[in-house]
NUNU-665043 format. One line per 2 residues: for each residue x, y, z of N, C-alpha, C. Coordinates in steps of 0.05 Angstrom, whole numbers, plus 32768, in hexadecimal, padded with zeros to 4 digits. Example, Ala and Ser with C-alpha at 12.3 -4.5 7.8 and 13.67 -1.06 7.14 Angstrom:
2
8108 7F8E 809C 80F6 7FA6 809C 8108 7FBE 809C  8101 7FD3 808E 8111 7FEB 808F 8102 8001 809D $
This chain:
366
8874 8833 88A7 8878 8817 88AD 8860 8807 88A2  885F 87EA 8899 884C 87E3 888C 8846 87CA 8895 $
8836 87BD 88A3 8833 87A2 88AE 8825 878F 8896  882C 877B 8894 881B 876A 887F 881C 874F 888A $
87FB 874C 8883 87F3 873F 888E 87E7 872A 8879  87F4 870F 8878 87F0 86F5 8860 87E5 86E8 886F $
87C6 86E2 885F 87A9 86D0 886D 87AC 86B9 886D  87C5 86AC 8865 87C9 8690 8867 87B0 867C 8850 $
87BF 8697 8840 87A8 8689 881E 87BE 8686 8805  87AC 8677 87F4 87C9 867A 87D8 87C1 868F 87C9 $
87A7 8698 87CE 879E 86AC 87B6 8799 86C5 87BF  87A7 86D1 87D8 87A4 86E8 87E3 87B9 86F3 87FC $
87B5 870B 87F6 87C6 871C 880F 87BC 8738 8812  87C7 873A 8830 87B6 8753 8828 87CA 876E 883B $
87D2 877B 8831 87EB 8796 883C 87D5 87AB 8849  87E3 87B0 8863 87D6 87C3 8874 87EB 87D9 8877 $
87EA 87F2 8879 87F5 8800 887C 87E9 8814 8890  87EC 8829 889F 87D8 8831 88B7 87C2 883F 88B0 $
87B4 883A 8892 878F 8843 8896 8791 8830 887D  879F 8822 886D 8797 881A 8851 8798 87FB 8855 $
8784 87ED 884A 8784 87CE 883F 8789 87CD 8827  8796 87BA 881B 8796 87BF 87FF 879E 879E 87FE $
878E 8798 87E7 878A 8773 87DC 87A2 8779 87CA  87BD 8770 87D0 87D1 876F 87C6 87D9 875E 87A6 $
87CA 874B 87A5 87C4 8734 878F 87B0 8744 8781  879D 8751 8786 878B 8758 8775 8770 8745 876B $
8773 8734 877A 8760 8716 876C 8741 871F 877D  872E 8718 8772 8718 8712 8780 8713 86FF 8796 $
870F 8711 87AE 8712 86FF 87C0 86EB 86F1 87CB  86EC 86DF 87D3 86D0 86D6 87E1 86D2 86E2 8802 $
86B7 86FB 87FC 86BB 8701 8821 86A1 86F9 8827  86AB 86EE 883C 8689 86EA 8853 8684 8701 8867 $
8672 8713 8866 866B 8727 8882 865A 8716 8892  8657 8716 88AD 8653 870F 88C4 8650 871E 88CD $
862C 8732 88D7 8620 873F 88E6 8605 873C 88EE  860B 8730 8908 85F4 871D 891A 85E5 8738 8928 $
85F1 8750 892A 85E5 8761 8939 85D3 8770 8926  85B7 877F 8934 85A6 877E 8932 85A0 879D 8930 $
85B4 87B1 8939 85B6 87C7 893C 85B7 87D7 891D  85A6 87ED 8913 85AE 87ED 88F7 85C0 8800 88F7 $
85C0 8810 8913 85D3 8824 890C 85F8 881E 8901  85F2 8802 8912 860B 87F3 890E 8614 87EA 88F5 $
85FF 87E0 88E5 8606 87D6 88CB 8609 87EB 88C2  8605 8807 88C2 8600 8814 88B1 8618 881B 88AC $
862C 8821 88BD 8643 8824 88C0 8653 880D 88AF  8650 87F4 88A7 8664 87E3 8896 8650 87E3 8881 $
863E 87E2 887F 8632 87E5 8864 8639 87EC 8846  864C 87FF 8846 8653 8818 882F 8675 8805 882D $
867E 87F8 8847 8698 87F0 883F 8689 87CC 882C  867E 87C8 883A 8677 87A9 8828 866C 87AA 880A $
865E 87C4 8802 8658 87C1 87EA 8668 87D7 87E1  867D 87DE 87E5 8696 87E3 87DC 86AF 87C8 87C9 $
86A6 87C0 87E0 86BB 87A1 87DE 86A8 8792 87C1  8697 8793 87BB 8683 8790 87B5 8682 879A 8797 $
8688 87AE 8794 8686 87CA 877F 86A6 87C0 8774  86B4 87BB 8781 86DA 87AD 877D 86D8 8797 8774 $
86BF 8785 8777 86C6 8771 8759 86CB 8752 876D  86CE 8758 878A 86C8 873E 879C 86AE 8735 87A7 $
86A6 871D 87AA 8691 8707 87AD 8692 870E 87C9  8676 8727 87CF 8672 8723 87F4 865B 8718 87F8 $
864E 8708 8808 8645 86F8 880C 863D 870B 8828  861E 8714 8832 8623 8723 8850 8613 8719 8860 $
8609 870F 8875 85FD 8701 8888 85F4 8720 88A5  85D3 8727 8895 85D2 8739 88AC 85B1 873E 88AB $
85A4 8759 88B3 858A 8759 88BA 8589 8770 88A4  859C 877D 8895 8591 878E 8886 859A 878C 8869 $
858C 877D 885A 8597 8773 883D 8591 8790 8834  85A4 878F 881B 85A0 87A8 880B 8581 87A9 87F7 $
8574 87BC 87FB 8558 87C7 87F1 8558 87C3 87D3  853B 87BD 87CC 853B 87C4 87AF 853B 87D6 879E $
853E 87EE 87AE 853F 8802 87A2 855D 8810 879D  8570 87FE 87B4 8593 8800 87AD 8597 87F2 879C $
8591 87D5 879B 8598 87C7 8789 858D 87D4 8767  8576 87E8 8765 856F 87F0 874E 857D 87FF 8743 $
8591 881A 875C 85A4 8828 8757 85BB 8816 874D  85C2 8809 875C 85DA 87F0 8753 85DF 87DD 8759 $
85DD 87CC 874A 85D4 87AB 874A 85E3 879A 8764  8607 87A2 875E 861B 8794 8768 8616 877A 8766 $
8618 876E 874E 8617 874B 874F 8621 8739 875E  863B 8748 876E 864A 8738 877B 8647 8733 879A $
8636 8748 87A9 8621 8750 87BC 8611 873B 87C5  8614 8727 87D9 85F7 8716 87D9 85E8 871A 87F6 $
85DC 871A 8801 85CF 871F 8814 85C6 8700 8827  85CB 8702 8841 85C3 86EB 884C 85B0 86FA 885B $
8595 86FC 885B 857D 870B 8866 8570 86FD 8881  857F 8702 8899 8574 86EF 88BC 855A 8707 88C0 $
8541 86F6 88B7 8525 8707 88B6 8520 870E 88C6  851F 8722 88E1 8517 8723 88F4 8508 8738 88FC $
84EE 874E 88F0 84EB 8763 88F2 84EB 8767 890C  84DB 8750 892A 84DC 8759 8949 84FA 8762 8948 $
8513 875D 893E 8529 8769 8953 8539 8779 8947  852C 878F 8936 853C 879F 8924 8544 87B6 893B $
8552 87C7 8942 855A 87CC 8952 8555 87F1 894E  853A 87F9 8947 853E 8812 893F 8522 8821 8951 $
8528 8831 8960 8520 884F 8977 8513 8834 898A  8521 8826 899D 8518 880A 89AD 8529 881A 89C3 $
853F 8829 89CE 853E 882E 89E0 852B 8848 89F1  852D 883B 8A08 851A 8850 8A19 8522 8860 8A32 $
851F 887B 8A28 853A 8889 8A33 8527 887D 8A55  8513 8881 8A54 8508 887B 8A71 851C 8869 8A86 $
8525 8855 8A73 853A 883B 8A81 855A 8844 8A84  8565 8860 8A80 857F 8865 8A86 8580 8870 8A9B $
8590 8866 8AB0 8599 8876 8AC7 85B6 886E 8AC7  85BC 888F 8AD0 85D4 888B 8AD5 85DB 8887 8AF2 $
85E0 886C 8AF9 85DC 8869 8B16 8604 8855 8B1C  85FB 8845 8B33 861B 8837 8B2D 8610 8818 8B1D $
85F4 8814 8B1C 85EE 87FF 8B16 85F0 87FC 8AF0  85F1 8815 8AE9 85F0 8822 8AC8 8606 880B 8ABA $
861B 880A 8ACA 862E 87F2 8AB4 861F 87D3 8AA9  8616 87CC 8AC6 860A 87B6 8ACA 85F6 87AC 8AB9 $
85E3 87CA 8AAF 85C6 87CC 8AA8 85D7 87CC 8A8B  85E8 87D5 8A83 85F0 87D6 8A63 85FA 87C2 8A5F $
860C 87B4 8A6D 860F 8798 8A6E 85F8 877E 8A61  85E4 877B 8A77 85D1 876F 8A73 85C3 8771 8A57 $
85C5 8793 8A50 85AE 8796 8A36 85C4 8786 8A10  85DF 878E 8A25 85ED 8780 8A0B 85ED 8766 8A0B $
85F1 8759 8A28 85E9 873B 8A23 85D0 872A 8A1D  85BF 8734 8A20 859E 8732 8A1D 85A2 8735 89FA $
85AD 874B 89E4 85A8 874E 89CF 85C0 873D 89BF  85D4 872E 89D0 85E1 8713 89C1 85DA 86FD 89C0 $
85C9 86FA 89D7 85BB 86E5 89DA 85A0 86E8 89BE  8592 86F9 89B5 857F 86F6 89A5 8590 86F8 898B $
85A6 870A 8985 85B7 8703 8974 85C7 86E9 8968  85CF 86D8 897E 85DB 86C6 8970 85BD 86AD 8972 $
85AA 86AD 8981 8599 86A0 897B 858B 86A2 8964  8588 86B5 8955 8578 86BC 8938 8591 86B0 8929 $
85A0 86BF 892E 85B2 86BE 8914 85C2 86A7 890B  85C4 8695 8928 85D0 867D 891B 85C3 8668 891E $
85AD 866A 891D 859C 8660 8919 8585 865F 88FE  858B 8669 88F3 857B 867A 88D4 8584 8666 88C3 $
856E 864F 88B6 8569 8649 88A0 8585 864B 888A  8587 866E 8888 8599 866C 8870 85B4 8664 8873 $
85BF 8674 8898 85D7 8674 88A0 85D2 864D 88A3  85C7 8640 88A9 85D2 861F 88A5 85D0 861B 8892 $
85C4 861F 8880 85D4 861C 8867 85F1 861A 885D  85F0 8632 8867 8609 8644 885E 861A 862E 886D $
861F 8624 8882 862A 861F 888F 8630 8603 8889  861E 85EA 887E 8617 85DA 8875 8629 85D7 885A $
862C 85EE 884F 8634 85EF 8834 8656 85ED 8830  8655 85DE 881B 8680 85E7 881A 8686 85FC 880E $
8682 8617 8811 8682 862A 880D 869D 8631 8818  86AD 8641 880A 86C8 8640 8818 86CE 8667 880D $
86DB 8675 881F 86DA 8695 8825 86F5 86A0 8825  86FE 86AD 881E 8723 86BD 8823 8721 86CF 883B $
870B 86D7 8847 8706 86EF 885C 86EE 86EC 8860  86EF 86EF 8878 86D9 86F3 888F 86DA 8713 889B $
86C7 8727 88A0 86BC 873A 889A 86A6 873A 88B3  86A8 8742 88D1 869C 8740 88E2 8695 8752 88FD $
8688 8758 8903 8684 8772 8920 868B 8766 8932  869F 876E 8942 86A5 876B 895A 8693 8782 8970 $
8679 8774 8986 8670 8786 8991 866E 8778 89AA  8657 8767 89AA 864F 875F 89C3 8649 8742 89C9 $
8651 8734 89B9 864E 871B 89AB 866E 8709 89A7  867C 86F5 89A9 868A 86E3 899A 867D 86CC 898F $
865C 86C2 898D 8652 86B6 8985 8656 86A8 8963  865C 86CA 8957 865E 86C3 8930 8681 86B8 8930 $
8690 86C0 8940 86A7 86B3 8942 86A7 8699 8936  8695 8689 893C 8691 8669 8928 8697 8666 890C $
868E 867F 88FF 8696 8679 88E0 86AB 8674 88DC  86C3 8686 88ED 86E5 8688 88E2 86EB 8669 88F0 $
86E3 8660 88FA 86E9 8643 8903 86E1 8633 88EB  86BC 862D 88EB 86BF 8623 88C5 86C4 8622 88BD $
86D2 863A 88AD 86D3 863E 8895 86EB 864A 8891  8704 8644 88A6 8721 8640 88AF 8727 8654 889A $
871C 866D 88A7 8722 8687 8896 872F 869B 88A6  873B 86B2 889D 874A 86C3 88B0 8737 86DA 88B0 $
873C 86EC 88BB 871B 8700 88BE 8723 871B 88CB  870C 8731 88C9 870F 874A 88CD 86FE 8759 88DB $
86FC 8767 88F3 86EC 876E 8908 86E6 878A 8903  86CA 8791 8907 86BF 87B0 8903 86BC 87B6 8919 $
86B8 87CB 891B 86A7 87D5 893C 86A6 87F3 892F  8687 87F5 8934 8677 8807 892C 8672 8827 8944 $
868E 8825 8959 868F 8830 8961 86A4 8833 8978  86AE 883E 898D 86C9 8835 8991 86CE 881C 899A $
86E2 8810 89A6 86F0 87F1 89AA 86E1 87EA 89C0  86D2 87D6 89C5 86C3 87D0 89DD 86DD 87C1 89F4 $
86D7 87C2 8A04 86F5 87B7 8A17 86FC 879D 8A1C  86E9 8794 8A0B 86F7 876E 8A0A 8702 876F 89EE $
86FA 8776 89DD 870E 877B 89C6 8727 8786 89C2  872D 879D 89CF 874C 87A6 89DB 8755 8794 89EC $
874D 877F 89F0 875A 876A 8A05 875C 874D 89F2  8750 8751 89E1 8750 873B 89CA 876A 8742 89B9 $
876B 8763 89B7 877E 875D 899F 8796 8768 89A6  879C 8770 89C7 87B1 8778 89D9 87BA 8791 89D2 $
879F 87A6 89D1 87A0 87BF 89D1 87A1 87D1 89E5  87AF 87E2 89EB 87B5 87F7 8A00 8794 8800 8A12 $
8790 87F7 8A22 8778 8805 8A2D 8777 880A 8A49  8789 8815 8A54 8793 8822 8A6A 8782 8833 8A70 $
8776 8830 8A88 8763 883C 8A8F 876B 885C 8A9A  878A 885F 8A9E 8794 8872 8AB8 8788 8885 8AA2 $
8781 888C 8A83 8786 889D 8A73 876F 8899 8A5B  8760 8882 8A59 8756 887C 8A46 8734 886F 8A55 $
8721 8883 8A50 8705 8880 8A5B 86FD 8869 8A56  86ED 8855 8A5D 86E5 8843 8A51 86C8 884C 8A4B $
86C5 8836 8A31 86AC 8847 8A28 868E 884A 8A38  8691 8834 8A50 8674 8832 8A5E 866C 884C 8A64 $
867E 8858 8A78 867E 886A 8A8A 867C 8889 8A75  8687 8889 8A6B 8685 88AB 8A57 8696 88C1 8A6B $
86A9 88B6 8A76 86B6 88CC 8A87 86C8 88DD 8A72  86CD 88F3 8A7F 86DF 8907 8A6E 86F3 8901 8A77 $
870B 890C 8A64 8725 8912 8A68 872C 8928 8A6B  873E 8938 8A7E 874E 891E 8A8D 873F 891B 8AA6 $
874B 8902 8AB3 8735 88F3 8AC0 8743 88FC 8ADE  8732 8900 8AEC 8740 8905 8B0F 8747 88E7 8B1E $
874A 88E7 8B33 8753 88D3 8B37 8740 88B7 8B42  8729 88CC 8B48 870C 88BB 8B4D 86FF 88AB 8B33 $
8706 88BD 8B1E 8703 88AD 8B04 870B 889C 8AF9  872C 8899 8AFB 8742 888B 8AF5 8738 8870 8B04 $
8730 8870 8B20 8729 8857 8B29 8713 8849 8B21  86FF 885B 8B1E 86E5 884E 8B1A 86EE 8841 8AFF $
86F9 8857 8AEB 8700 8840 8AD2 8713 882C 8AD6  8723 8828 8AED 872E 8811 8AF2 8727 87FC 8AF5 $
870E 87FB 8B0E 86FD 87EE 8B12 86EF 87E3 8AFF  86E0 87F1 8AF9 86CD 87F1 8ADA 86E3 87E3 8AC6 $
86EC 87E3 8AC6 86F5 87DA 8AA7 86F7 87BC 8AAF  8706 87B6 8AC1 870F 879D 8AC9 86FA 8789 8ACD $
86DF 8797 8ADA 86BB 878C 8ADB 86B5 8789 8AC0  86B8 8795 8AAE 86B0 878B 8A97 86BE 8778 8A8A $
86D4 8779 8A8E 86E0 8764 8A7F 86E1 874A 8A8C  86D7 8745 8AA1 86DC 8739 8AAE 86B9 872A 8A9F $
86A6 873B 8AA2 868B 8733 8A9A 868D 8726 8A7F  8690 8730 8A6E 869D 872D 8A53 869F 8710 8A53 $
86C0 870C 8A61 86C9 86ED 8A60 86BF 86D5 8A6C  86B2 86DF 8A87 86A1 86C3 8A98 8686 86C5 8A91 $
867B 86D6 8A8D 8660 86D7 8A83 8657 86DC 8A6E  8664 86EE 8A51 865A 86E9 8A33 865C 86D5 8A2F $
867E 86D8 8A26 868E 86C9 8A1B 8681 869F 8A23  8677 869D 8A35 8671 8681 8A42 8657 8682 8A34 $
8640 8697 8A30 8629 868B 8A25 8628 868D 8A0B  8640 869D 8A02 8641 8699 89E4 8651 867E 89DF $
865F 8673 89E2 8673 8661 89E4 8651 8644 89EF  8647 8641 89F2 8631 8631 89F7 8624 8635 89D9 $
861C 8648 89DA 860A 8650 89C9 8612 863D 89A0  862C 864F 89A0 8642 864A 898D 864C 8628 8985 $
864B 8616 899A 8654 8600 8999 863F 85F2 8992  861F 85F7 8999 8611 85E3 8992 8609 85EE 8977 $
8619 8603 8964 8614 8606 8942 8625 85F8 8936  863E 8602 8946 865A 85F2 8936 8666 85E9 8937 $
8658 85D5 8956 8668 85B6 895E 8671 85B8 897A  867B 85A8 8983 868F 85B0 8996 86A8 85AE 899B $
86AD 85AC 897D 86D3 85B1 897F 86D6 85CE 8978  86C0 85DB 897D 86C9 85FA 896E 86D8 85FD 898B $
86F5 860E 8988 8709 8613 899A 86F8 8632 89A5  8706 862F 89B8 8702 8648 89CE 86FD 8666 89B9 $
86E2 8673 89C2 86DE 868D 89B3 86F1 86A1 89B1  8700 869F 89CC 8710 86B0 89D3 8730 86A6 89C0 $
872E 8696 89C6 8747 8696 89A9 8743 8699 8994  872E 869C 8990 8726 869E 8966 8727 86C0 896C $
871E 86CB 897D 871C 86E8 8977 8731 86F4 8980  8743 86E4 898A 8767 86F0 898A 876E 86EC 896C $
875F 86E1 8950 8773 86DA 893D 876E 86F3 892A  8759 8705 8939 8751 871D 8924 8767 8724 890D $
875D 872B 88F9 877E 8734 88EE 877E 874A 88F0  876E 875F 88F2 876C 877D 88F5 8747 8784 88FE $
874C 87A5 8902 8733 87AC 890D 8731 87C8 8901  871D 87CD 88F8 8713 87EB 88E7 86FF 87EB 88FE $
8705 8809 890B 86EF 8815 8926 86EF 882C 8914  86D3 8835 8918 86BC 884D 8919 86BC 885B 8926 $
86DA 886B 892C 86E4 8883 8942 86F7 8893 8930  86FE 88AC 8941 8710 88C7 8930 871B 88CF 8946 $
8731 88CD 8948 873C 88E0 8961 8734 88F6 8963  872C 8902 8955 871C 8922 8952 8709 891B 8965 $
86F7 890A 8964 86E4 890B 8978 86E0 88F9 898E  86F7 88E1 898C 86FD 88CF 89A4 8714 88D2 89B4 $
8728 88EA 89B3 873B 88EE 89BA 8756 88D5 89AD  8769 88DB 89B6 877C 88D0 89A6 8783 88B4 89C2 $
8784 88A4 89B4 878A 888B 89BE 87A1 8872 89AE  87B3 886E 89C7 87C9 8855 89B7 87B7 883C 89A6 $
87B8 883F 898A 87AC 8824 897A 87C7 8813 896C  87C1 87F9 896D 87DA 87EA 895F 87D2 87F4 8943 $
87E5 87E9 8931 87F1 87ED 8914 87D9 87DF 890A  87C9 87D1 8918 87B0 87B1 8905 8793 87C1 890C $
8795 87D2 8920 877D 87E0 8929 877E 8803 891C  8764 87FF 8908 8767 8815 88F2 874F 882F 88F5 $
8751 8847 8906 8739 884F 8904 8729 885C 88E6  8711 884F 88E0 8709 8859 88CB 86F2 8870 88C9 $
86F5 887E 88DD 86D4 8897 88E0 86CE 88A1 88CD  86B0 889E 88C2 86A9 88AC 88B0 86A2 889B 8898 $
86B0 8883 889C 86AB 886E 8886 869A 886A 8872  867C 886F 8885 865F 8868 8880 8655 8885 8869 $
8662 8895 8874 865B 88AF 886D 865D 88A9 884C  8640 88B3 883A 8646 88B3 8820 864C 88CE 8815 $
8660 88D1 87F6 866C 88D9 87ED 865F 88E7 87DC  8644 88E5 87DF 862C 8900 87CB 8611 8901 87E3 $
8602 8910 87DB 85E4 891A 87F1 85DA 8913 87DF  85C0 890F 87E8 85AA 890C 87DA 859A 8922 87E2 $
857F 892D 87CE 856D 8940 87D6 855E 893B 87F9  8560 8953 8803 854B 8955 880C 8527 894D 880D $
8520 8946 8822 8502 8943 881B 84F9 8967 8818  84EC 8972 8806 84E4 8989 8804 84DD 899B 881F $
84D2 8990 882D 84C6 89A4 8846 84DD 899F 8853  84F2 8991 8856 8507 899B 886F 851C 89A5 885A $
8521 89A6 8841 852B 89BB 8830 8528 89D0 8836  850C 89DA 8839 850C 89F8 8837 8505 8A03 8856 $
84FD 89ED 886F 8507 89F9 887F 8529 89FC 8882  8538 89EC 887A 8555 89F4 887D 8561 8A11 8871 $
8555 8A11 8851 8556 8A2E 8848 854B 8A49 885B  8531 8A46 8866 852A 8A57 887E 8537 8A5C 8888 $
8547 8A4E 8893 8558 8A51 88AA 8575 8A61 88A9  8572 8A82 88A7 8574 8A8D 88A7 8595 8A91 88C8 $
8588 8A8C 88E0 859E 8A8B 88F6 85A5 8A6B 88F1  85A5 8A5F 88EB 85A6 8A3C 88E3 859F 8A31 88ED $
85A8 8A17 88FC 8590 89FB 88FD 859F 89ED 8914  8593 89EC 8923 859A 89D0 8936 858C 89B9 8933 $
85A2 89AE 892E 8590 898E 892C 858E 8977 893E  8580 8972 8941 857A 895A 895C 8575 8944 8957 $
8589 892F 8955 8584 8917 8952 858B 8904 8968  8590 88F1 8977 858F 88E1 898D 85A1 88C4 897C $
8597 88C2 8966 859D 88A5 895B 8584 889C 8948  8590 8881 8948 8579 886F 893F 856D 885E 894A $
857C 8858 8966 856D 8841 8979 8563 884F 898A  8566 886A 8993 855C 8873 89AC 8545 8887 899B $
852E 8878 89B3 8516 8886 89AD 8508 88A4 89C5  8511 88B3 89AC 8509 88CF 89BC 84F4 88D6 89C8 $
84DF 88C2 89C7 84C8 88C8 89D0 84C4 88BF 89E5  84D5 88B5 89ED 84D2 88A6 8A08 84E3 88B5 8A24 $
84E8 88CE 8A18 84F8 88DE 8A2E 84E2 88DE 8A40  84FB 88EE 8A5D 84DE 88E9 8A6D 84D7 8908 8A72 $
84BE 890E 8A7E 84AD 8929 8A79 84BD 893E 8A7B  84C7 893B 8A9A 84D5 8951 8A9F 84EB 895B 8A8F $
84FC 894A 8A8B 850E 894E 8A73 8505 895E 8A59  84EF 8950 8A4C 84EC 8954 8A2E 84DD 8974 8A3B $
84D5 8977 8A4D 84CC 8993 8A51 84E1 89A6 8A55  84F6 89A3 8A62 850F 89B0 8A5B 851C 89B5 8A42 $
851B 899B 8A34 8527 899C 8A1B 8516 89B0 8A07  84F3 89AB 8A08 84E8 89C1 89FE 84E6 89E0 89F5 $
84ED 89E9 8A1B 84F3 89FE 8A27 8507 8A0A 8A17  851F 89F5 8A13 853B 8A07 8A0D 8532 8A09 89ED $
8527 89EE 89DB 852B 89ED 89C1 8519 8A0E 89BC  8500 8A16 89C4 84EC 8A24 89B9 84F9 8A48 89C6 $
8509 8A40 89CF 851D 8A68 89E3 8533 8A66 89D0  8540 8A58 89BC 8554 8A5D 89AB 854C 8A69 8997 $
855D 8A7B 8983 8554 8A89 8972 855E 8A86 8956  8555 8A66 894D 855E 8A5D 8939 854F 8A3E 8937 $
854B 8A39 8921 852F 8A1F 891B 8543 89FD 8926  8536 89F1 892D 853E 89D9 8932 852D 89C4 8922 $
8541 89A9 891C 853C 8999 890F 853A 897C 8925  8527 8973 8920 8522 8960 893D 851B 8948 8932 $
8527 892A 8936 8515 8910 8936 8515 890E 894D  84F3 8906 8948 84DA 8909 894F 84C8 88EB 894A $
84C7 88DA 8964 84BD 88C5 8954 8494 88C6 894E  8484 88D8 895E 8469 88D9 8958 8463 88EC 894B $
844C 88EE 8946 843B 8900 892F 843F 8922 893C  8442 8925 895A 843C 8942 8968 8452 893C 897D $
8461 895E 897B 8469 8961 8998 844F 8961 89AB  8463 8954 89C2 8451 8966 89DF 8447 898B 89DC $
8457 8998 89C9 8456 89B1 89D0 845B 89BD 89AE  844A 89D1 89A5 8452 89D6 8992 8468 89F2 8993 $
847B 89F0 8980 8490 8A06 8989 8491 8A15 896A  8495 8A25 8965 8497 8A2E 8940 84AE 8A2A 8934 $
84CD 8A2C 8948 84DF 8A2B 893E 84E8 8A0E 8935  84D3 89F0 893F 84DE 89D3 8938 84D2 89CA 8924 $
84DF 89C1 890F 84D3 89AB 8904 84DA 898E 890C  84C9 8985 890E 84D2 895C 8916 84CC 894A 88FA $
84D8 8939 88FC 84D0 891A 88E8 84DB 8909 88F9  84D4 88EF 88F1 84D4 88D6 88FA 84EB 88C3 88F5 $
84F2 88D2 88DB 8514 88CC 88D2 8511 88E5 88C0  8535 88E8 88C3 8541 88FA 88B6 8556 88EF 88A5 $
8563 88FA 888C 8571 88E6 8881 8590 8902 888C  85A1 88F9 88A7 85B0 88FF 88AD 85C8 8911 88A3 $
85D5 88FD 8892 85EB 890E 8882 85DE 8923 886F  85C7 8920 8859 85C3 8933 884D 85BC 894F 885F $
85AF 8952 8878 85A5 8961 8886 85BE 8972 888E  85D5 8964 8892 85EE 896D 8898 8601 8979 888C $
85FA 896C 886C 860F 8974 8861 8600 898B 884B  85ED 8997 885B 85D9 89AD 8851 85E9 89CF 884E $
């Protein structure tokens, strides 16, 4: 079955089928990306699709905190690639959490709540606020597609109002639950975890409620309490006839999520909601740094590798823990690969090596 979906342009269309987009006209289209968030793990994930689009011979135009390096651009230019650079080194978002601050208590929704609204608030304050983005905004600059993360935020929502464009939602990881309510997706709690909580499936019946509960608290937070200080926030950039956030982000035309049923279990998605896992993932390795080369060749029983992320800072476990985690890493009988954000473990062990970054996929695809 094939849904198609016409952007209400003369010089474009674009056919969806259930994993493929395809620019039906073929024309070069003008895209604007829209990424206010601050997280790099997040960009990192649409990154490889924008200078794709990019590498295809269309004008993207991207609005975020991680312009492409001079040392990509030396590999390859992409002329058509432009970077909108929101300078902010205080709020780059990389090993800043502290595992010290996680509990899992009943107050844990609340506390994740707060940390996402606290980081929209500095989000849409930088970002639409930035020199270049009024410009941009200032300018008659006119776009075929809008290109945007749906996370924790309806703040960037303002552009598709400007610039009376039709547009396309990422999420860098599964559907957050005001978004399945934006785009009137199945999220039935009797069967489907919500992501706060991390419950398993299948769920007993104590679970089933709490995610009942739960789900309904968040969405509920979402709409009287984001949604209202973004909607403040948003009106004094782009007037105050900008219409309700919440209706601009019902006009999504589709959504590419950063999930695999392989590893999120299988869930009802409409025909417009496309999972793309793996996306980011590139299509060659690069070398090794030499010394974790040839510890990997060492490695003889093979390798566990320990990584946490890029925002969570491992050094901040708390004692008892990282002394457990020690315990087990240094009684296994096979070398581990660990980021590591200081110069020394607490403890030296023979079987770890640590760094401070690791370049992930090559390590993996070792």
């Amino acid at each position: 079955m094939f849904l198609l979906i016409v952007f209400s342009l003369s010089s474009s269309s674009i056919l969806v089928t259930n994993d493929t987009f395809v620019n039906t006209t073929r024309l070069q289209l003008k895209i604007l990306g829209v990424f206010g968030h601050y997280g790099k793990s997040h960009f990192d994930v649409f990154k490889p699709l924008l200078e794709e689009l990019a590498r295809r011979g269309h004008n993207v135009t991207v609005i975020s905190y991680f312009a492409r390096s001079e040392s990509a651009k030396a590999k390859e230019l992409l002329p058509t690639y432009k970077d909108i650079m929101l300078n902010s080194d205080d709020v780059i978002y990389t090993n800043i959490i502290d595992l010290h601050m996680i509990r899992h208590n009943v107050i844990r929704v609340i506390n994740e709540l707060r940390l996402l609204r606290s980081m929209a608030d500095v989000a849409c304050k930088i970002g639409l606020n930035h020199p270049a983005v009024k410009e941009l905004l200032q300018s008659k600059k006119k776009f075929d597609l809008i290109i945007t993360e749906s996370f924790n935020t309806d703040c960037f929502l303002g552009f598709i109002h400007k610039f009376k464009t039709p547009y396309i939602s990422l999420s860098s990881h599964q559907i957050m639950p005001w978004l399945n309510e934006d785009m009137g997706n199945e999220d039935n709690p009797n069967y489907i975890p919500l992501i706060f909580l991390g419950l398993a499936k299948p769920m007993d019946f104590f679970s089933r409620l709490l995610n009942r509960v739960t789900l309904s608290f968040v969405k509920a937070a979402y709409e009287f309490w984001f949604r209202f200080q973004d909607q403040c926030i948003a009106n004094e950039v782009f007037g105050p006839d900008l219409p309700n956030l919440r209706e601009i982000a019902k006009r999504t035309q589709a959504l590419l999520v950063n999930t695999h049923s392989s590893l999120h279990s299988s869930v009802p998605l409409l025909p417009n909601i496309v999972e793309v896992g793996g996306l980011h993932i590139p299509s060659r390795t690069k070398p090794l740094p030499k010394d974790v080369a040839e510890f990997l060749d060492n490695a003889h029983e093979g390798v566990l590798y320990f990584n946490l992320g890029s925002m969570i800072k491992m050094t901040t476990i708390p004692r008892e823990k990282l002394d457990t985690i020690l315990d087990v890493l240094g009684s296994i009988p096979r070398k581990v690969l660990w980021k590591w954000e200081e110069d020394v473990l607490p403890r030296r062990l023979n079987n770890v090596m640590f760094k401070k970054w690791l370049p992930q996929f090559d390590v993996l695809s070792k």
